[in-house]
VEXDREN-2710 file (C-alpha; in Angstrom, 1 decimal):
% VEXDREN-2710
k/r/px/py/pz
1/UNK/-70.4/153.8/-74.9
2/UNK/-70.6/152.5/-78.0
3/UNK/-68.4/149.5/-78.8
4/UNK/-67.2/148.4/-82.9
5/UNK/-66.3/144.8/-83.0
6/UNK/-64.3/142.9/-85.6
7/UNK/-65.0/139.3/-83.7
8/UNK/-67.8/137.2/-83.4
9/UNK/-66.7/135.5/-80.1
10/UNK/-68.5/137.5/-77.7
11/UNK/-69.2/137.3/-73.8
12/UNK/-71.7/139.3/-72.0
13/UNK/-70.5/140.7/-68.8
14/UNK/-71.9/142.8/-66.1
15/UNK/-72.4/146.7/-67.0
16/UNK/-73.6/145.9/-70.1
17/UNK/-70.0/145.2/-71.6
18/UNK/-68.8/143.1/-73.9
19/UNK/-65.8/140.6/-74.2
20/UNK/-63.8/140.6/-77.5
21/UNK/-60.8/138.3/-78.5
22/UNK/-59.0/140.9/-80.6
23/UNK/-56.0/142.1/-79.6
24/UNK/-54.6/145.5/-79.2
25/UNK/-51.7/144.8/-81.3
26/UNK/-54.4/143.8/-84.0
27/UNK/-56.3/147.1/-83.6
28/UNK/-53.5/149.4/-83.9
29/UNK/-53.0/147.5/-87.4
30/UNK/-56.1/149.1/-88.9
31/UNK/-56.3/152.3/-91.1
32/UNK/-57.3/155.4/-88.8
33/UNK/-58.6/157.5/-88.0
34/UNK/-60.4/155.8/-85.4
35/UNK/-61.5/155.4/-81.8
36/UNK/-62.5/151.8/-80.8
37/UNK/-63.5/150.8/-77.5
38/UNK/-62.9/147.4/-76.7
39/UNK/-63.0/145.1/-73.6
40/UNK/-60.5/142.3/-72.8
41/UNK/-61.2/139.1/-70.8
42/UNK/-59.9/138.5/-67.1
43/UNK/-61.1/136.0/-64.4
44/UNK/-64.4/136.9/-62.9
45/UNK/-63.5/140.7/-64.2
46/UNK/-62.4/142.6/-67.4
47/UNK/-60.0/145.7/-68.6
48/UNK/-61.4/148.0/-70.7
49/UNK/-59.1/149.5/-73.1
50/UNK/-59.9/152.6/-75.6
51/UNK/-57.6/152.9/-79.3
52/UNK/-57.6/155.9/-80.7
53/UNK/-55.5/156.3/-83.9
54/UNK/-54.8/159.2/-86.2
55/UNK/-54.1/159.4/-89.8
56/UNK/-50.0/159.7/-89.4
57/UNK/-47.6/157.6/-88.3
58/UNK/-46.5/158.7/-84.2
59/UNK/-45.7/157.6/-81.6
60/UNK/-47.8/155.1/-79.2
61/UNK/-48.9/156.7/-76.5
62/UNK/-50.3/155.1/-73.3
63/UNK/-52.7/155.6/-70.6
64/UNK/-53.6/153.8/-67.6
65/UNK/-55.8/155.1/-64.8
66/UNK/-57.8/153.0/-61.9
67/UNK/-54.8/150.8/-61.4
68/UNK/-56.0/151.4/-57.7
69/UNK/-60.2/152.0/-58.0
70/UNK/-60.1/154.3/-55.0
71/UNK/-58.2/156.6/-56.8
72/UNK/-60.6/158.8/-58.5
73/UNK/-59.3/162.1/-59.8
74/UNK/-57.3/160.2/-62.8
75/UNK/-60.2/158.1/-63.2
76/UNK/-62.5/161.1/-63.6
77/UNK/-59.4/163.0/-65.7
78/UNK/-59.4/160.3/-68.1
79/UNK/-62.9/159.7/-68.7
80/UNK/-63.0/163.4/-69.5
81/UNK/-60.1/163.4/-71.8
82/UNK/-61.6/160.1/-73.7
83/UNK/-64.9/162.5/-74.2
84/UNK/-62.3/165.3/-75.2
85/UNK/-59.8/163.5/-77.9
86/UNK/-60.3/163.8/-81.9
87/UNK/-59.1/161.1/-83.8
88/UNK/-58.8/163.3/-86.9
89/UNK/-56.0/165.5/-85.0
90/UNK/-53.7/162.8/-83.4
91/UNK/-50.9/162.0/-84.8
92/UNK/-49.6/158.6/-83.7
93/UNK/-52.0/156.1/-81.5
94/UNK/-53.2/156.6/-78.1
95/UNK/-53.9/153.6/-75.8
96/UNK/-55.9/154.5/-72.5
97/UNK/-57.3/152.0/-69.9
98/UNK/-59.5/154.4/-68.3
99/UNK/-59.8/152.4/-65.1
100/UNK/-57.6/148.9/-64.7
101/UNK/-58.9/147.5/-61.5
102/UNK/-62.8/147.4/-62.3
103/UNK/-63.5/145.6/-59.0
104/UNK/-62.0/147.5/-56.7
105/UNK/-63.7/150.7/-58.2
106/UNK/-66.6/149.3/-58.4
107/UNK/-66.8/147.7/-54.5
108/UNK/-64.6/150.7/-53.6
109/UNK/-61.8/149.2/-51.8
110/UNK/-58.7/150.5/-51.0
111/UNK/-55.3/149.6/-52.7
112/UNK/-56.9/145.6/-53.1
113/UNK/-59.6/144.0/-55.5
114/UNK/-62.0/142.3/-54.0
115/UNK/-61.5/139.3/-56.2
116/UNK/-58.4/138.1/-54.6
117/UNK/-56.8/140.5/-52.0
118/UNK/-53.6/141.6/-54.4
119/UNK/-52.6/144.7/-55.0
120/UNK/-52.4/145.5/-58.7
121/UNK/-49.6/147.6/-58.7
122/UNK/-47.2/145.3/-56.8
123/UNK/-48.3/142.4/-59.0
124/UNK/-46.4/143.2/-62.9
125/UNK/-45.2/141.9/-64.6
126/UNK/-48.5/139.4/-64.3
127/UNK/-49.4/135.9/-65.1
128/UNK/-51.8/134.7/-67.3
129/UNK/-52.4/131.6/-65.5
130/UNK/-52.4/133.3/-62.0
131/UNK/-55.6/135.2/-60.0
132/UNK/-57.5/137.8/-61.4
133/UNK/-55.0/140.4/-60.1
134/UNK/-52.1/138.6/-61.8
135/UNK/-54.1/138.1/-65.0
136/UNK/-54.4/142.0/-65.2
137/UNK/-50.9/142.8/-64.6
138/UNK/-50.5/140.2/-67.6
139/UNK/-52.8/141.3/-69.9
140/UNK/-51.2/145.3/-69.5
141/UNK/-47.8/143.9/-70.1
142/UNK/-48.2/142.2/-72.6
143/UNK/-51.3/144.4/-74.5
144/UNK/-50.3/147.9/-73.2
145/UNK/-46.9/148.1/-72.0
146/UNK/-45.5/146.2/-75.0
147/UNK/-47.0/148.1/-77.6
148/UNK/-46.3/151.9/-76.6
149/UNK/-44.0/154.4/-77.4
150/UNK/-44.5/156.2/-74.0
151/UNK/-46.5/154.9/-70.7
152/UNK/-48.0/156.8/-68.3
153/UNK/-49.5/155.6/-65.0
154/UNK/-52.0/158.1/-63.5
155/UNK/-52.5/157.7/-59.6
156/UNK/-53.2/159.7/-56.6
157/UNK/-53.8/159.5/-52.9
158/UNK/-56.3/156.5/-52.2
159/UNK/-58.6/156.5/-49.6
160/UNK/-56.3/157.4/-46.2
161/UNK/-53.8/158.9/-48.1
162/UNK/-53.1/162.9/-47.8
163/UNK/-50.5/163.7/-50.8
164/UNK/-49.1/166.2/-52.9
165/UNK/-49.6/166.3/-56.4
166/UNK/-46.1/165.2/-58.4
167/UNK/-44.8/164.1/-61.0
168/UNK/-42.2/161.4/-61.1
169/UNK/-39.7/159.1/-63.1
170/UNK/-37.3/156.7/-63.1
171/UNK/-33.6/157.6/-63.5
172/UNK/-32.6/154.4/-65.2
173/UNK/-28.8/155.3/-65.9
174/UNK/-28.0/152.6/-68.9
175/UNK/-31.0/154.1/-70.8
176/UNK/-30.1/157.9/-70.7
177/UNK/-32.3/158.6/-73.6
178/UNK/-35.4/157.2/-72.3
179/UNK/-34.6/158.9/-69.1
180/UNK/-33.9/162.4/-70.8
181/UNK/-37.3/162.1/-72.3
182/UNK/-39.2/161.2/-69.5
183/UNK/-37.8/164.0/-67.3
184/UNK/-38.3/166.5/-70.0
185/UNK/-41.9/165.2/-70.5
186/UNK/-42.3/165.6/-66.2
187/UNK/-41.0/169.4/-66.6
188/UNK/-43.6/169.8/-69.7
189/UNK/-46.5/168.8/-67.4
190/UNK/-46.5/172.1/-65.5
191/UNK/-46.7/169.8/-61.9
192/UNK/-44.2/172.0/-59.5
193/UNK/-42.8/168.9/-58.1
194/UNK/-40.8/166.1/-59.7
195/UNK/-39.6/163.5/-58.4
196/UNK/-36.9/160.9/-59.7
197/UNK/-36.6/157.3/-58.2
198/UNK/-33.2/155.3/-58.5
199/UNK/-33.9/152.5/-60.5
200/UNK/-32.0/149.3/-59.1
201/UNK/-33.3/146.0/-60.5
202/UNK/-32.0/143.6/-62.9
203/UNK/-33.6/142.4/-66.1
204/UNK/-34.9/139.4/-64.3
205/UNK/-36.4/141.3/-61.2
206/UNK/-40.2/141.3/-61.1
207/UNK/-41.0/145.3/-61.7
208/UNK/-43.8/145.0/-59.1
209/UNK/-45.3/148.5/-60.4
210/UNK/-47.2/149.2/-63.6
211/UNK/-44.4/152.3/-65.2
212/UNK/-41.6/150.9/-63.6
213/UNK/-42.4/147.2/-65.8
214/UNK/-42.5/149.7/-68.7
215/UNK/-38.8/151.3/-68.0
216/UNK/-37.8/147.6/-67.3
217/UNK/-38.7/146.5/-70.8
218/UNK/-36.7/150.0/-72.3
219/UNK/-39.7/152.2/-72.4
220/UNK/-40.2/156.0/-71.9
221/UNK/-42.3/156.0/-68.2
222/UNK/-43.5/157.7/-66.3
223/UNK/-46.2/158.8/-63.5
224/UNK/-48.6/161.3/-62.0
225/UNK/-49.4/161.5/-58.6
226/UNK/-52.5/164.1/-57.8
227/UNK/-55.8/163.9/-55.8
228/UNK/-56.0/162.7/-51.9
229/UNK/-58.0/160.7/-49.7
230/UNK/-60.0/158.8/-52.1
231/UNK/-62.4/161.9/-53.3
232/UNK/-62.7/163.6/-56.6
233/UNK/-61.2/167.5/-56.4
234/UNK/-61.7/169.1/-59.4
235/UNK/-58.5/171.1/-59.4
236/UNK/-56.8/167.7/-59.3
237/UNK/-58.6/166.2/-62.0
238/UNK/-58.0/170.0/-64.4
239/UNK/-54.0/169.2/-63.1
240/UNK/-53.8/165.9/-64.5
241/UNK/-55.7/166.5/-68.1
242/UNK/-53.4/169.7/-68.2
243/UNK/-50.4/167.5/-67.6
244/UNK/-51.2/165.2/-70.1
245/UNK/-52.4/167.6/-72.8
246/UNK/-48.9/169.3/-72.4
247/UNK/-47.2/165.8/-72.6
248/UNK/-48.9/165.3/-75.8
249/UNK/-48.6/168.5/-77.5
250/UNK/-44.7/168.8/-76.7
251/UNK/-44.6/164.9/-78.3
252/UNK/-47.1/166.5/-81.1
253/UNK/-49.2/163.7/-80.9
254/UNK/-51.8/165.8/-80.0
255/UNK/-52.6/169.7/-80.1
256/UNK/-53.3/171.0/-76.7
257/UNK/-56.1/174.2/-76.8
258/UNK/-54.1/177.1/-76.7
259/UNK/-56.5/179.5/-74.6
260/UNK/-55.7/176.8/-71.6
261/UNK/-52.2/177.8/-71.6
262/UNK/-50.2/177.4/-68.5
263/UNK/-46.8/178.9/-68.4
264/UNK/-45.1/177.7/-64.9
265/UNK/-42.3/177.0/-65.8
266/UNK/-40.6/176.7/-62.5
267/UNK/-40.4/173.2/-59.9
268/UNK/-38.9/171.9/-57.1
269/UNK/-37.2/168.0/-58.3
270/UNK/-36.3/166.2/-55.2
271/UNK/-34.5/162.7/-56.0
272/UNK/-34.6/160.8/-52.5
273/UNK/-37.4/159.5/-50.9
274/UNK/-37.6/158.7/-46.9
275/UNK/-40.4/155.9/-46.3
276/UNK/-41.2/156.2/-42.4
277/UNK/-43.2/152.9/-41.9
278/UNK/-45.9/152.3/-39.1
279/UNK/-44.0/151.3/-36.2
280/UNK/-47.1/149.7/-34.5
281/UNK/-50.7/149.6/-35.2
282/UNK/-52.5/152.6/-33.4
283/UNK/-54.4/155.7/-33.9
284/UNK/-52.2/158.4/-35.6
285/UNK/-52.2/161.7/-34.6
286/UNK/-50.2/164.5/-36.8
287/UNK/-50.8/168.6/-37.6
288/UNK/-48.5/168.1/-40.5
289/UNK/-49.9/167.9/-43.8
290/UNK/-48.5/166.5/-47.5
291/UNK/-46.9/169.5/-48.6
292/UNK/-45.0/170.4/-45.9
293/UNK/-41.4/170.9/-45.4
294/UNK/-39.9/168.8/-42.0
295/UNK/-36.2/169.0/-40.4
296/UNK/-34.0/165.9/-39.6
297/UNK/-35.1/165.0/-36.3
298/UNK/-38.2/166.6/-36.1
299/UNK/-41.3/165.2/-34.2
300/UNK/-43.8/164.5/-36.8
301/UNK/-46.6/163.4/-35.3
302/UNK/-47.0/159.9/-32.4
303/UNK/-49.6/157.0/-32.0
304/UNK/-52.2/156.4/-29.7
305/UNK/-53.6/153.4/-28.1
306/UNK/-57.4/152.6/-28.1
307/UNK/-57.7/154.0/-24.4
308/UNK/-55.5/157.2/-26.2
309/UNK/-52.6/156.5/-24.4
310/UNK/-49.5/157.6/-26.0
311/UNK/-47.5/154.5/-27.5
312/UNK/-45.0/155.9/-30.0
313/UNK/-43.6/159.3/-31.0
314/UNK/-42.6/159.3/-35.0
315/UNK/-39.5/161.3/-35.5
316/UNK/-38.5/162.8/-39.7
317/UNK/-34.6/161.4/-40.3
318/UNK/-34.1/163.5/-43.1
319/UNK/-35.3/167.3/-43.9
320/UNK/-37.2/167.7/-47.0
321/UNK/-40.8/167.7/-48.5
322/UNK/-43.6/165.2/-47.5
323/UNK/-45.1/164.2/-50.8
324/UNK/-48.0/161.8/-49.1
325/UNK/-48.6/160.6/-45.3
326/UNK/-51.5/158.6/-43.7
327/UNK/-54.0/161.0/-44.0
328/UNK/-56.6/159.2/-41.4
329/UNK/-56.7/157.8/-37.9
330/UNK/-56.1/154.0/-38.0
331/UNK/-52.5/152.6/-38.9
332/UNK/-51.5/149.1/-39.2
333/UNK/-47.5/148.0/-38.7
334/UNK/-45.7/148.1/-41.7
335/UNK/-47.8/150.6/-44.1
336/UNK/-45.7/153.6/-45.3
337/UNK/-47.0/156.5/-43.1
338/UNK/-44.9/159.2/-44.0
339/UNK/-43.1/159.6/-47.6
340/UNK/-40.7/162.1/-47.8
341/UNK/-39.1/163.6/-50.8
342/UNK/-35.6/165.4/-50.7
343/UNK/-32.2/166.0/-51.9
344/UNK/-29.4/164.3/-51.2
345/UNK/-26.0/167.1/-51.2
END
């Protein structure tokens, strides 16, 4: 990857990169077209950030992938689509971080970086004085967030999670126009299932989560949701660039290829969500799978001691879609093992 600096302050860093003190926001003030790749400075760590701007004015539009580094299809998607992208046919700026928590990719751990045991997207809006984790949070707040027109956080099932790919948003009420556009944008992706979360916090309530920081600070948000169990399926990773091509080419920041063309025009948008948490740590049994519709009361699968003796049996309180579960044996009290989407009539 080649990188064009404007800065002589320079730190070498593992994998060859390279630590700049330019900002973004300085960047984005140059004459395109351009793409720059650029790296900015964290404790013990780094986010890599990629500015591509086109001749005419647009709208800023961001990517983030990797905020958890066991999440690989919109890692892979994005490293595709960074390959793909002309700067001579955008219109407008796009900002990607192709993969926010370099640690935890690179040690692959689950949900956590290595570096301090936080989970990156229950840490925003950041601190620049706080762990490596926090500093991250920070640095896409205040570099990424701030600075775009439209953020979208790219995620999917990490390693012991079995979901459904989805789209989803939140429906902040007070912003209507925001909200318009980020649902329209959902139905634009082509993903069959969107999902809307109510949005409940104040001004002065820490986000916790990367897109829902960005709809706290009045900006068009929202996420994708494909790719399970913390491999790389290629039908998920084609989803995602498809999703985001469409996003772009309906904001005409950026022609999507024509011959690629999907025309589904149809989805399912379910605008509750049942979290079923781990009762008690044990070994979780289930036939059911992400994807599949469950009944109010239904048995949904039970946990097993270590001699597999039957401790618990996990009952659905609402009918509807499950959108992700806990996808492997071992569970641990607290962690969401069922997530079920639904309507509420």
């Amino acid at each position: 990857m080649k990188f064009i600096l404007k800065t002589t302050v320079v730190l070498l860093l593992g994998w060859g990169c390279v630590i700049q003190a330019q900002t973004v926001g300085k960047i984005m003030k140059e004459k395109g077209p351009f793409r720059k790749d650029t790296v900015l400075s964290v404790k013990d760590t780094y986010l890599p950030v990629t500015i591509i701007k086109g001749r005419e004015k647009g709208p800023v539009f961001s990517i983030v992938a990797g905020i958890h580094g066991y999440e690989y299809p919109p890692i892979i998607a994005v490293q595709e689509i960074l390959q793909e992208i002309k700067p001579e046919s955008v219109k407008g700026t796009l900002i990607i971080v192709p993969i926010a928590n370099m640690e935890s990719f690179r040690k692959r751990t689950p949900f956590i970086s290595p570096l301090d045991q936080k989970n990156l997207n229950n840490a925003f809006p950041g601190s620049s004085a706080g762990s490596p984790t926090d500093q991250i949070a920070d640095l896409i707040t205040g570099e990424i967030i701030s600075n775009s027109t439209i953020f979208l956080d790219i995620h999917g099932g990490d390693a012991n999670e079995d979901l459904i790919p989805f789209v989803c948003y939140y429906d902040r009420k007070d912003k209507l126009e925001k909200t318009v556009l980020a649902h329209n944008l959902s139905v634009q992706s082509h993903i069959g299932i969107i999902v809307s979360y109510p949005y409940t916090i104040s001004s002065a309530e820490p986000a916790k989560y990367a897109f829902k920081q960005a709809v706290q600070q009045g900006i068009t948000a929202l996420s994708i949701e494909a790719g399970k169990l913390g491999t790389v399926q290629n039908e998920n990773v084609e989803m995602i660039k498809t999703a985001v091509y469409n996003m772009l080419d309906y904001l005409k920041v950026y022609p999507k290829d024509k011959s690629k063309s999907n025309n589904q025009n149809t989805f399912v948008h379910l605008s509750q969500q049942d979290y079923i948490r781990v009762p008690e740590s044990g070994i979780f049994y289930s036939d059911l799978k992400s994807g599949d519709r469950v009944k109010k009361k239904q048995v949904l699968g039970y946990i097993k001691d270590e001699f597999g003796n039957k401790k618990q049996e996990i009952i659905s309180d609402s009918e509807g879609m499950i959108l992700y579960k806990a996808g492997t044996p071992p569970v641990n009290k607290g962690e969401t093992l069922f997530c079920i989407g639904y309507n509420e009539y």
